[in-house]
N, C-alpha and C positions, 0 to 999 in steps of 0.2 A: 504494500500500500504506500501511496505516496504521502500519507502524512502520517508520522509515526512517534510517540513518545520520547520523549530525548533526541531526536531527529531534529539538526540544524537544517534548516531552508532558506532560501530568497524572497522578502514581501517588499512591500509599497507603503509606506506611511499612509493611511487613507485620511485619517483624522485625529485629533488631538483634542483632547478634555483636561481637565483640574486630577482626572484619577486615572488617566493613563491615553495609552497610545491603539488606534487601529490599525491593523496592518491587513490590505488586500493581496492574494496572491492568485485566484484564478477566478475564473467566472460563479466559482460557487463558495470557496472557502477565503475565510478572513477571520481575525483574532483579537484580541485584546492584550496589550504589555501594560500590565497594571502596575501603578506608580510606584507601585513596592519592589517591582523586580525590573524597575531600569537603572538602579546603580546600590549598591553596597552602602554608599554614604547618602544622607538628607538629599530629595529631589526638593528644589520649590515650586522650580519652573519645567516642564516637561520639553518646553520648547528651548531648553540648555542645550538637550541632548537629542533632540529629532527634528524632523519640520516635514512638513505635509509633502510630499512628492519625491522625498529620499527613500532608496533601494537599500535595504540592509539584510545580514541575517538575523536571524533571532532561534532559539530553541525552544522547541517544543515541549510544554509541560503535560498537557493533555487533549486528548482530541476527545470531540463532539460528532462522530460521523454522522449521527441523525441529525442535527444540524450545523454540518457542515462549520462548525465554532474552533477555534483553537484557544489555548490560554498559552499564552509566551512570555519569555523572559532575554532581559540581551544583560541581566548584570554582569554572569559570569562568561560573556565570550567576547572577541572582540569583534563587535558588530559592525561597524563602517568599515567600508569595503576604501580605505585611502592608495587611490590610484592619483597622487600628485607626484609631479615628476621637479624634479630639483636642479636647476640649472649648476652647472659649475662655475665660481665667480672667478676669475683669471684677473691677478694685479698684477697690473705692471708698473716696475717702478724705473 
């Protein structure tokens, strides 16, 4: 199955609340990162640590297959996918 307990995936930020984060990943499943399992230290702002339209992974804590629900967590993984690329600075003196 493709959504499976402890099973790290790819989702979509769909929406942002006071008590956590949506994440879209196909035409039928979507989840919740409830404000207690997006970081180890005090959240205030949710919007510190996501924004509506960023691709992250996240882990799976429990699936809902009847409806199609997940309950997710990104505290303990590293969730941003940081593909920045870093110029070499070259001085000349």
């Amino acid at each position: 199955m493709k959504y499976e307990k402890n099973k790290i995936v790819h989702g979509t930020i769909s929406g942002i609340t006071e008590y956590g984060a949506f994440v879209k990943f196909d035409e039928y499943y979507s989840g919740l990162i409830h404000i207690s399992e997006i970081s180890d230290k005090f959240v205030s702002d949710i919007n510190n640590f996501l924004k509506i339209g960023d691709t992250i992974k996240v882990m799976i804590l429990d699936v809902d297959h009847k409806n199609y629900h997940l309950k997710l967590s990104i505290k303990n993984i590293n969730y941003k996918n940081n593909k920045k690329t870093y110029k070499k600075l070259i001085f000349v003196f």
